[in-house]
C-alpha positions in Angstrom: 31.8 -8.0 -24.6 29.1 -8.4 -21.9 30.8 -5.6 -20.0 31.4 -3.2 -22.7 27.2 -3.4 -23.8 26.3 -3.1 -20.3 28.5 -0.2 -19.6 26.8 1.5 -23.2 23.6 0.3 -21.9 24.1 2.5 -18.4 25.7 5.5 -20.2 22.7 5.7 -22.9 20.5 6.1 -19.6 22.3 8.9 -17.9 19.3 12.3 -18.4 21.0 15.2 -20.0 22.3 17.0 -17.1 24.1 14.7 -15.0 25.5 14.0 -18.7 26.4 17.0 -18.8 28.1 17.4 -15.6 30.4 14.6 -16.1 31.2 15.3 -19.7 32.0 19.2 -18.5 34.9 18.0 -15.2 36.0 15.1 -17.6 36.7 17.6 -20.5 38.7 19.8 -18.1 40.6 16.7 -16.5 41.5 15.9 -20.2 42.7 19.2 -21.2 44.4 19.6 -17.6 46.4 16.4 -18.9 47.6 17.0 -22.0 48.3 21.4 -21.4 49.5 20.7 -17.6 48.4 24.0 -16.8 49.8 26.0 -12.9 46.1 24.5 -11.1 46.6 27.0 -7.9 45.4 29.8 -10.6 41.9 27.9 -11.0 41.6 26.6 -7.3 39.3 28.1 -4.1 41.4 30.7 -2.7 39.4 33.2 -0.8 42.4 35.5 -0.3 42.8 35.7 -4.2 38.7 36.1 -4.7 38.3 39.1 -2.2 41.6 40.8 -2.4 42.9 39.9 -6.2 39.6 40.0 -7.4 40.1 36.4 -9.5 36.4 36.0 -9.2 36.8 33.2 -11.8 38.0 30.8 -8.8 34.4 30.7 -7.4 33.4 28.6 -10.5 36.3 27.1 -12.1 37.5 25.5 -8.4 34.6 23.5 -8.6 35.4 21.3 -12.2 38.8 21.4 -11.5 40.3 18.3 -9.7 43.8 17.1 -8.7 44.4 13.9 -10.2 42.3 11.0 -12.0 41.2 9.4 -8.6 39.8 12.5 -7.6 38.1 12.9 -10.9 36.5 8.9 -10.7 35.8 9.0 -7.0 33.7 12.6 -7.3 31.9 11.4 -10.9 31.1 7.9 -9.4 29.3 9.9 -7.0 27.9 12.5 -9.0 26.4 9.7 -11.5 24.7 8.2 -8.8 23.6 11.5 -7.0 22.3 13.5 -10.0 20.6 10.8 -11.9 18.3 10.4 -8.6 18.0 13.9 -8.5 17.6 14.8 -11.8 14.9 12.1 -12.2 12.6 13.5 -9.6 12.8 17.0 -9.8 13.2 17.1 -13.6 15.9 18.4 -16.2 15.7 22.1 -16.2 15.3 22.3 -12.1 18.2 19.9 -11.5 20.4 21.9 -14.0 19.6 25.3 -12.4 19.8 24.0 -8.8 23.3 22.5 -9.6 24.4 26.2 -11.5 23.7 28.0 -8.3 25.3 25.1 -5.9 28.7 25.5 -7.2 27.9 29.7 -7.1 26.6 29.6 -3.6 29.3 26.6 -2.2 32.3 28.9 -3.2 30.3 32.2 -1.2 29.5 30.5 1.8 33.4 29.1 1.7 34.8 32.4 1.4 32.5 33.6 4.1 33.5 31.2 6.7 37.2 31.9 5.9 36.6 35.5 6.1 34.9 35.2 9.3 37.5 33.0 10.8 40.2 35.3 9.9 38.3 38.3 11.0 36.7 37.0 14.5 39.1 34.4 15.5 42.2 35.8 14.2 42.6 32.3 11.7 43.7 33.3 8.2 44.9 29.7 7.4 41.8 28.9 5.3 42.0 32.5 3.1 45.5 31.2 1.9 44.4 28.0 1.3 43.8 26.3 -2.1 41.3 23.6 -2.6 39.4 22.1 -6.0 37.1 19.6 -7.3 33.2 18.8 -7.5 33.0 17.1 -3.9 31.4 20.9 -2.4 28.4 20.3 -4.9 28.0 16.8 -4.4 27.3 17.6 -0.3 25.0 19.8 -1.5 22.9 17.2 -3.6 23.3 14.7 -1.2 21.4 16.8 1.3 18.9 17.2 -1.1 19.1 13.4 -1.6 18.5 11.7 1.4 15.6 13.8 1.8 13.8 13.4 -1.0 14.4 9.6 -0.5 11.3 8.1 1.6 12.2 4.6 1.3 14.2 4.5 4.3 15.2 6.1 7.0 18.4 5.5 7.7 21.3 5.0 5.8 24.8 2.9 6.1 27.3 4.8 6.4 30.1 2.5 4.8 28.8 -0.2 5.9 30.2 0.9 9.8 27.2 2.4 11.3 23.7 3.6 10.5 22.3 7.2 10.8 18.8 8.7 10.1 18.8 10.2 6.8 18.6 13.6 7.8 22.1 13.1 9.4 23.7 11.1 6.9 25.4 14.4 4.9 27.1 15.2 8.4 28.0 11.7 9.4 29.6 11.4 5.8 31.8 14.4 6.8 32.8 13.3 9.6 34.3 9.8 8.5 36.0 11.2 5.4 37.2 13.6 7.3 38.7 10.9 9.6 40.2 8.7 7.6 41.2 11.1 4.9 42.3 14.3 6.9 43.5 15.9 3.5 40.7 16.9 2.0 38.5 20.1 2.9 35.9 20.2 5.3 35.1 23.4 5.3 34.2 23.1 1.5 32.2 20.0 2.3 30.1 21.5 5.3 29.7 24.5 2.5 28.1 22.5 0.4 25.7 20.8 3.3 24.9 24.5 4.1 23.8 25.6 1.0 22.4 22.2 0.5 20.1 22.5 3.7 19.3 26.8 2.7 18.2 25.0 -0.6 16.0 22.1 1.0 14.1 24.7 3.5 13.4 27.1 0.7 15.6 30.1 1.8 16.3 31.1 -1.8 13.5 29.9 -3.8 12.0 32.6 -5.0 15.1 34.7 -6.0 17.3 31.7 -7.5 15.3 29.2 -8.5 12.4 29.7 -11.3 9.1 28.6 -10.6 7.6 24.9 -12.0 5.0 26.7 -14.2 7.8 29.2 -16.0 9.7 25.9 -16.2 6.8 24.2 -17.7 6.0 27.4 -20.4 9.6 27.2 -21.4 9.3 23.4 -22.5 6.6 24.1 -24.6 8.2 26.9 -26.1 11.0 25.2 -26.6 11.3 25.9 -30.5 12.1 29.4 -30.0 15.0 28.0 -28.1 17.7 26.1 -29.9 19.6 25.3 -26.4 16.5 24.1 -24.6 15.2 22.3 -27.8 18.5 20.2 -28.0 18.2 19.5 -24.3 14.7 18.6 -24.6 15.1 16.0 -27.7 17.6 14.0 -25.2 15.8 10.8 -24.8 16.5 10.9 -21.3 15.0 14.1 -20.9 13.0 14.6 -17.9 10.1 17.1 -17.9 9.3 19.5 -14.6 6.9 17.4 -12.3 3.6 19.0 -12.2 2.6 20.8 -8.7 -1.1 20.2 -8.6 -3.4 22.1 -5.9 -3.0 19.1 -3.6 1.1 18.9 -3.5 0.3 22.9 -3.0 -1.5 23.1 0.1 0.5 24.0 2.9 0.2 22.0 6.2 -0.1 23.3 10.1 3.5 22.7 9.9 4.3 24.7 7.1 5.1 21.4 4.7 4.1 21.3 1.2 1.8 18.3 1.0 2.1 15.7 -1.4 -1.3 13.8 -3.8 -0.7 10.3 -4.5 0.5 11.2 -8.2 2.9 13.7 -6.7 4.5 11.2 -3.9 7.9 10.8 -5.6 8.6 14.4 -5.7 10.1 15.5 -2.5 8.0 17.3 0.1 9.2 21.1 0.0 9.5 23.1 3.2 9.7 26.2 4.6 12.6 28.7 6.1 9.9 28.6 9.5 10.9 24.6 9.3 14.5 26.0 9.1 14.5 27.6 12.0 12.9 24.9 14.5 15.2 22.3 12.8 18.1 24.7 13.8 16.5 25.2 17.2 15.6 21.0 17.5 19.6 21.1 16.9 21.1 23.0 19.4 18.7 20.8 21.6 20.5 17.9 21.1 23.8 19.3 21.0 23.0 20.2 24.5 21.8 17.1 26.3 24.7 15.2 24.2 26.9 17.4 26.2 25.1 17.0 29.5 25.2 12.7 28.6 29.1 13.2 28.2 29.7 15.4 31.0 27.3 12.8 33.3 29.3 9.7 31.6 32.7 11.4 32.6 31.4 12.2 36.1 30.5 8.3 36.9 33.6 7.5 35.0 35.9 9.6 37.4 34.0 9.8 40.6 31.3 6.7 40.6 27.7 7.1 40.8 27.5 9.3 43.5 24.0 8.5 45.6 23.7 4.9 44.0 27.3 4.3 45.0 26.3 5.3 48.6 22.8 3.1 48.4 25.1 0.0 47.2 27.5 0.6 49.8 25.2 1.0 52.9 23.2 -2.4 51.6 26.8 -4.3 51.6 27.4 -3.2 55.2 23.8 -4.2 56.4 24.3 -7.5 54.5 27.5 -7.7 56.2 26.3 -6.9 59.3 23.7 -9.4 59.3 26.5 -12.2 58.3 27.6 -11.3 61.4 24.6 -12.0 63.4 24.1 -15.2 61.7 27.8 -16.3 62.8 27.9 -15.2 66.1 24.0 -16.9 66.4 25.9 -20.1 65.1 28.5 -19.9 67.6 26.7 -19.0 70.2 24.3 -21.8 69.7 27.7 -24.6 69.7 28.8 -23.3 73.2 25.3 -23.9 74.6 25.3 -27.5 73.5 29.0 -28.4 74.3 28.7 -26.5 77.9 27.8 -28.5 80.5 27.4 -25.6 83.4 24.0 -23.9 83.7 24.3 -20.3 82.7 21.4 -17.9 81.5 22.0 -17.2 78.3 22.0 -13.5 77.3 20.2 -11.6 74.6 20.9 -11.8 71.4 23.1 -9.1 69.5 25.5 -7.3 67.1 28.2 -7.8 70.0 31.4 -7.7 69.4 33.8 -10.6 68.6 37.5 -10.7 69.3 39.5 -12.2 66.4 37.4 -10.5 63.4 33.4 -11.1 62.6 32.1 -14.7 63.2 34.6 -15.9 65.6 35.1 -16.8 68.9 38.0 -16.5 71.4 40.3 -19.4 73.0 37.5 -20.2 75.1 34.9 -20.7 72.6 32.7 -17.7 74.2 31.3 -15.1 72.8 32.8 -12.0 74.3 30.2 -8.9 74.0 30.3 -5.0 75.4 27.2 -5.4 78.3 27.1 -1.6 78.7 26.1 -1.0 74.7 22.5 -1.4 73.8 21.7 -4.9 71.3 20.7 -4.5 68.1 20.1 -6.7 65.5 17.6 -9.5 66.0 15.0 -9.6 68.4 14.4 -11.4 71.7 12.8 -14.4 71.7 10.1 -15.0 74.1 9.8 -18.1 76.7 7.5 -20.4 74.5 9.6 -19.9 71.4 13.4 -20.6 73.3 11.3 -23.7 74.5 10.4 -24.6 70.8 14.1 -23.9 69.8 15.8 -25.7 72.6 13.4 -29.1 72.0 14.6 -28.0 68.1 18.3 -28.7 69.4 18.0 -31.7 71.6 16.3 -33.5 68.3 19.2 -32.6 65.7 21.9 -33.6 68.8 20.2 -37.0 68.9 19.8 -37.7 65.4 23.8 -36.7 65.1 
């Protein structure tokens, strides 16, 4: 009982247009049920659209879908997406903006097939067939995530987190992982038209301005379509643009009063451009990082391999003088003859580094030059000898 009244409770709060989207593909899922009508005659084909002339297909492949977990996966979605949309732009702009993302998804689809076909000799994608609201809802979640200020980042199913701004794309690319089935090129369509829509590119030919908006909701009586919409009780009214939210910035943003901070900032095609530009930065030096990360991967670290290497050998080298310094030191306190004992040295000792021949002598090259430690003067072999005749006692 609980369930059903809280389920009433969150329907009752849905605003008119997100109502309306849902009610419109459920409808068509319903009638697609019960009729079982041929759906490659309603899907995205952008052979058909261009050559056929079914120009119907750019609309009706958008509330079409292919079976009921399509249909509750994309309106789960949509019901979260549009109601935040729909609550901070207002009705009339949220119902217009959605009208012209299913028009412009379905172009910009056709064109990247037709390009493909026509540049890189790939006519897969004109002969291919593909439905449902998913195109649209990239396009609103572009729109989304950057209208959203509260964070920014976002999980991406819980696996990673991404800024905002790169959430849409990241999105893509896992669905497109685990569920290789489904289109991307009508997905990245709808982030396409979803980013031409955020930077303003059509604004002013598409998309009326706030202040016509505004007029028509108070001439709504002349109206019966727009007076039913506005009666809704969920109705949301055009956000006011006061001179403030108006005044364009150094960087070309729309700035935002206090009473205007939940309405997102609007920018400029100029912001477009050094985005795209900011882009093809990154793409770079994340192909330089990979290229350098294979490099060390297959061939080391080049000059820091080389530094590590020539530190080993002096470390080892100096191992070696210690040794033969130990050795040398034994055979001058087990020897009983008087020999001068010669400067010390590198030299070079038979049986590997650090040890001595049968004879417990160091056997060294007299013709090559010493290197290593230096000579000790007269006082200082004094000081070591009395150092040696103390530790032989106390042993």
């Amino acid at each position: 009982m609980s369930s059903n009244s809280s389920l009433s409770s969150m329907v009752s709060k849905i605003p008119p247009t997100t109502m309306g989207i849902l009610g419109l593909c459920t409808t068509i899922y319903l009638v697609q049920w019960i009729t079982d009508p041929y759906v490659h005659h309603y899907t995205m084909c952008p052979r058909a659209v261009l050559y056929l002339h079914e120009y119907h297909r750019i609309l009706t492949s958008c509330v079409f879908h292919g079976g009921m977990g399509h249909l509750v996966t994309n309106m789960a979605s949509t019901f979260v997406l549009s109601t935040s949309l729909e609550h901070s732009r207002g009705t009339f702009v949220h119902l217009i903006s959605t009208l012209w993302a299913m028009i412009l998804t379905s172009l910009v689809y056709i064109c990247i097939a037709w390009t493909m076909n026509i540049i890189l000799d790939h006519s897969s994608l004109m002969y291919q067939h593909s439905l449902g609201f998913s195109g649209v809802l990239f396009h609103m979640c572009v729109l989304e995530v950057n209208a959203s200020s509260s964070t920014n980042t976002r999980s991406v199913f819980g696996l990673m987190n991404v800024p905002s701004y790169l959430y849409p794309i990241a999105l893509l690319i896992i669905l497109q992982l685990f569920m290789p089935q489904i289109s991307f090129v009508g997905h990245l369509s709808g982030i396409i038209t979803g980013t031409l829509e955020l930077y303003g590119v059509y604004h002013d030919v598409c998309l009326p301005s706030n202040d016509y908006l505004q007029s028509l909701e108070q001439q709504s009586q002349q109206f019966v379509f727009i007076k039913w919409i506005i009666k809704h009780p969920n109705f949301v009214k055009t956000p006011t643009m006061n001179a403030d939210y108006a005044t364009h910035s150094n960087d070309g943003i729309l700035l935002g009063s206090s009473s205007s901070t939940r309405h997102p900032q609007r920018r400029t095609p100029r912001m477009l451009l050094r985005a795209i530009w900011n882009g093809i930065v990154l793409l770079w030096k994340l192909i330089k990082d990979t290229l350098e990360t294979l490099k060390v991967c297959l061939f080391g670290y080049g000059t820091t391999a080389t530094t590590t290497t020539t530190t080993t050998t002096n470390a080892n080298s100096n191992n070696t003088i210690a040794s033969s310094w130990m050795t040398f030191s034994w055979s001058q306190n087990n020897t009983t003859t008087n020999t001068s004992r010669p400067e010390l040295g590198t030299g070079h000792v038979l049986g590997g580094v650090g040890h001595s021949n049968n004879n417990n002598t160091i056997l060294d090259d007299e013709d090559d030059d010493w290197v290593g430690l230096p000579v000790l003067s007269s006082q200082e072999e004094q000081q070591e000898q009395d150092r040696r005749d103390t530790e032989s006692q106390l042993l």
